[in-house]
C-alpha positions as CSV (number, residue, x, y, z in Angstrom):
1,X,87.7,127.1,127.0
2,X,85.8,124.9,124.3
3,X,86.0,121.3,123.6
4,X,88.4,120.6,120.3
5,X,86.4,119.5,117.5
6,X,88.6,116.6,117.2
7,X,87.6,115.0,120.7
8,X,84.6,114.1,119.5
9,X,86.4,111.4,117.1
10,X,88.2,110.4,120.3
11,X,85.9,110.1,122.5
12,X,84.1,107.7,119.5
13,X,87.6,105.7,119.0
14,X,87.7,105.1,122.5
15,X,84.2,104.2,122.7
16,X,84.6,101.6,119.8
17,X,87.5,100.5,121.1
18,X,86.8,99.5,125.0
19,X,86.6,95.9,124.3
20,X,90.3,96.4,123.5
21,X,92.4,96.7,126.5
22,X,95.2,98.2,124.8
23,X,93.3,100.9,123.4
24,X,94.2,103.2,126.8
25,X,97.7,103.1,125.5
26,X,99.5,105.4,123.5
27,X,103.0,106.1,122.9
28,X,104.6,109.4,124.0
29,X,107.4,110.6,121.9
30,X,110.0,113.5,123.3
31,X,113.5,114.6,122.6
32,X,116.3,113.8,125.0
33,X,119.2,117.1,126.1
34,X,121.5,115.4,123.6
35,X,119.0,115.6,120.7
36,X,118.3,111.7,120.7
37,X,114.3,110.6,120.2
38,X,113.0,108.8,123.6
39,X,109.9,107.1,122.9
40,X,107.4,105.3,126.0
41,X,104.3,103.7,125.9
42,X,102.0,105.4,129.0
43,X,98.2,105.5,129.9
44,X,95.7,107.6,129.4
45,X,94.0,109.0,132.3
46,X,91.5,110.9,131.3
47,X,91.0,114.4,130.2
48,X,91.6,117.6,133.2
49,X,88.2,118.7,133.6
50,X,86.2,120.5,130.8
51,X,89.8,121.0,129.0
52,X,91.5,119.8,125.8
53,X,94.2,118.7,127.6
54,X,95.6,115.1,128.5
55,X,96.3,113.3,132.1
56,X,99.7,111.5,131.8
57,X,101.4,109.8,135.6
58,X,104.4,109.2,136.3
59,X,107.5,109.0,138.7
60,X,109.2,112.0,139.4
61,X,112.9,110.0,139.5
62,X,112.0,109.1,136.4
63,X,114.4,109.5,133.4
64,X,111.1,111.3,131.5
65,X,110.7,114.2,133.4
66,X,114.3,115.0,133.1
67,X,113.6,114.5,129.0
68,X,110.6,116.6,129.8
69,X,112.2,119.2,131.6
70,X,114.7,119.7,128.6
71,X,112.2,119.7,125.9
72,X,108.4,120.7,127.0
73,X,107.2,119.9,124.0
74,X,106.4,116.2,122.6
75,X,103.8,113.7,120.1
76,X,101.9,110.8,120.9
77,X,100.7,108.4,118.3
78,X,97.6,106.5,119.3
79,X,96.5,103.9,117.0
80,X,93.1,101.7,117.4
81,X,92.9,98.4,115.9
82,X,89.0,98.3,115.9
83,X,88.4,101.3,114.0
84,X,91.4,101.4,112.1
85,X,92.6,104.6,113.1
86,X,95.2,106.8,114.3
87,X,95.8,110.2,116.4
88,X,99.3,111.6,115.8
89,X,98.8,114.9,118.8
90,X,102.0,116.8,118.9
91,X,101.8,119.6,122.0
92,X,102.9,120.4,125.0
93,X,103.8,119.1,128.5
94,X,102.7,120.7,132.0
95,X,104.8,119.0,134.7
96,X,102.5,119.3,138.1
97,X,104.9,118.0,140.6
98,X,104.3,118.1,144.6
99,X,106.0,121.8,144.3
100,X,103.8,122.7,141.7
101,X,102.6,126.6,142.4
102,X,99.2,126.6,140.8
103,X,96.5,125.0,144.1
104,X,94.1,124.1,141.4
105,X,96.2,121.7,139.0
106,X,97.5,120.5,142.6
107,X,94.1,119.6,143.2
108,X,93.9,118.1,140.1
109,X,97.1,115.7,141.4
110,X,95.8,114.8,144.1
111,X,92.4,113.6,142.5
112,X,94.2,111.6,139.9
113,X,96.3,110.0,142.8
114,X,92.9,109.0,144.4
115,X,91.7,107.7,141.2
116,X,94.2,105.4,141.0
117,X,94.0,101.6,141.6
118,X,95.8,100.8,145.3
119,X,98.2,98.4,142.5
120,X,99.3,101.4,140.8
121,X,99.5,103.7,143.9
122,X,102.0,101.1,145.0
123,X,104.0,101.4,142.6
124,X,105.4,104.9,143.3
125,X,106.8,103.8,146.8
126,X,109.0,101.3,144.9
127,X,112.8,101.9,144.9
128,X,113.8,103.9,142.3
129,X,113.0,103.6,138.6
130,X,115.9,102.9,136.4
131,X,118.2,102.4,139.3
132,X,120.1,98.9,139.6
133,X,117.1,96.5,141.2
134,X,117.3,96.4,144.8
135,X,116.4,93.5,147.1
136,X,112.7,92.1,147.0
137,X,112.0,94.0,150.3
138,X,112.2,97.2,147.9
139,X,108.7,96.0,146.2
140,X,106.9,95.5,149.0
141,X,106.8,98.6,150.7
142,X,103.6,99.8,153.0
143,X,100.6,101.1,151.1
144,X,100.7,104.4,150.3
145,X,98.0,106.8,151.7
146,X,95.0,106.3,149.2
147,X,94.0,110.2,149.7
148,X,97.6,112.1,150.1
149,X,100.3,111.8,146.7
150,X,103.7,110.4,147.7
151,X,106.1,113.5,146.6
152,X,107.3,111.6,143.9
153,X,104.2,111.4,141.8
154,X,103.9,113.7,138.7
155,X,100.5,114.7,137.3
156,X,101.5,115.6,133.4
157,X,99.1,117.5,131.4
158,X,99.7,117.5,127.6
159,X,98.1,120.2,126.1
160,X,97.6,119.4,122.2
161,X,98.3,122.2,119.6
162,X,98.3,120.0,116.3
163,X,96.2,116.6,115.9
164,X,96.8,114.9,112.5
165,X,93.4,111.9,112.4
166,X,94.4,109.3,110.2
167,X,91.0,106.8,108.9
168,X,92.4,103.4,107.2
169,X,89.1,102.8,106.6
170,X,87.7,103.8,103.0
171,X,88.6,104.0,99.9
172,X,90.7,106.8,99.5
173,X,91.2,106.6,103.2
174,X,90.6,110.2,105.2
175,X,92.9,112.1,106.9
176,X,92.3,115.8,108.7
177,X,94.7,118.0,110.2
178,X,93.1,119.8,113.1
179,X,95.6,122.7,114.4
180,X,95.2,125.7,117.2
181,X,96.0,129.3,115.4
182,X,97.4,131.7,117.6
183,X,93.7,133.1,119.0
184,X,93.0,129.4,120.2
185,X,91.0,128.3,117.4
186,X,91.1,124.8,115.9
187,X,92.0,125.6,112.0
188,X,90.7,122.1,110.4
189,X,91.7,120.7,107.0
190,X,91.0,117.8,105.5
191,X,94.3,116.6,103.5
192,X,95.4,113.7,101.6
193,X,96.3,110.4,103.5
């Protein structure tokens, strides 16, 4: 598989952008079993391996991977405030759970789980998302083994098919519409802003 040709403008908005903590958030819009938008901000993660496609966590008793199960498909918006610009990446979502079938993308949990901060680890042997909050006792569970995934952490892999690049900077300002043809080949188009 090749590298997108718009991951290079990534890779330099995230570059220009480090000094800005916020900059490894984006906001990941899906569509909920009753046809209602659900909208959350996550963090990236990185990219799997030599692929195209994005590392999302999260809880699997969480109310998104019921949203995601319904609806594989969803958009982020990522907007940097440095460079004045914004990704708008519309694709699809891989859910690699504990039961996952595939050993490689379970490799791939288990090497995001060790990437992880002991801080965020923690937070996956916390009593249940969305749930009404429990007693204090429910937030300071053990530490979770640093090498094995709990079973409730979900590995998602969003696999872009459409990414509309939005410059504000310039006069007209530049927009490009990169999308993946049938054949897996990035069609790009420059369009009007």
């Amino acid at each position: 598989m090749s590298i997108a040709p718009w991951r290079s403008f990534l890779a330099n908005a995230l570059r220009k952008n480090r000094n800005q903590p916020h900059s490894r958030y984006f906001q990941l819009a899906t569509v909920r079993s009753d046809g209602t938008a659900a909208n959350r901000t996550l963090v990236f993660r990185g990219f799997l391996e030599d692929t195209n496609k994005l590392k999302i966590i999260t809880d699997t008793r969480s109310e998104k991977i019921t949203e995601i199960n319904n609806q594989s498909r969803g958009e982020i918006c990522w907007y940097f405030t440095t460079t004045r610009e914004q990704f708008r990446i519309a694709g699809n979502i891989i859910i690699i759970d504990a039961n996952h079938h595939e050993s490689e993308l379970q490799k791939a949990r288990e090497s995001t789980w060790q990437e992880l901060s002991d801080n965020a680890r923690i937070q996956f042997a916390w009593a249940h998302p969305g749930k009404p909050r429990g007693n204090p006792e429910a937030f300071s569970p053990p530490q979770p083994d640093a090498n094995k995934p709990l079973d409730n952490f979900c590995l998602l892999l969003f696999e872009p098919v459409k990414v509309d690049h939005l410059r504000l900077r310039g006069e007209p300002q530049n927009r490009t519409f990169y999308i993946k043809n049938q054949v897996g080949i990035w069609d790009i188009t420059e369009v009007n802003p």
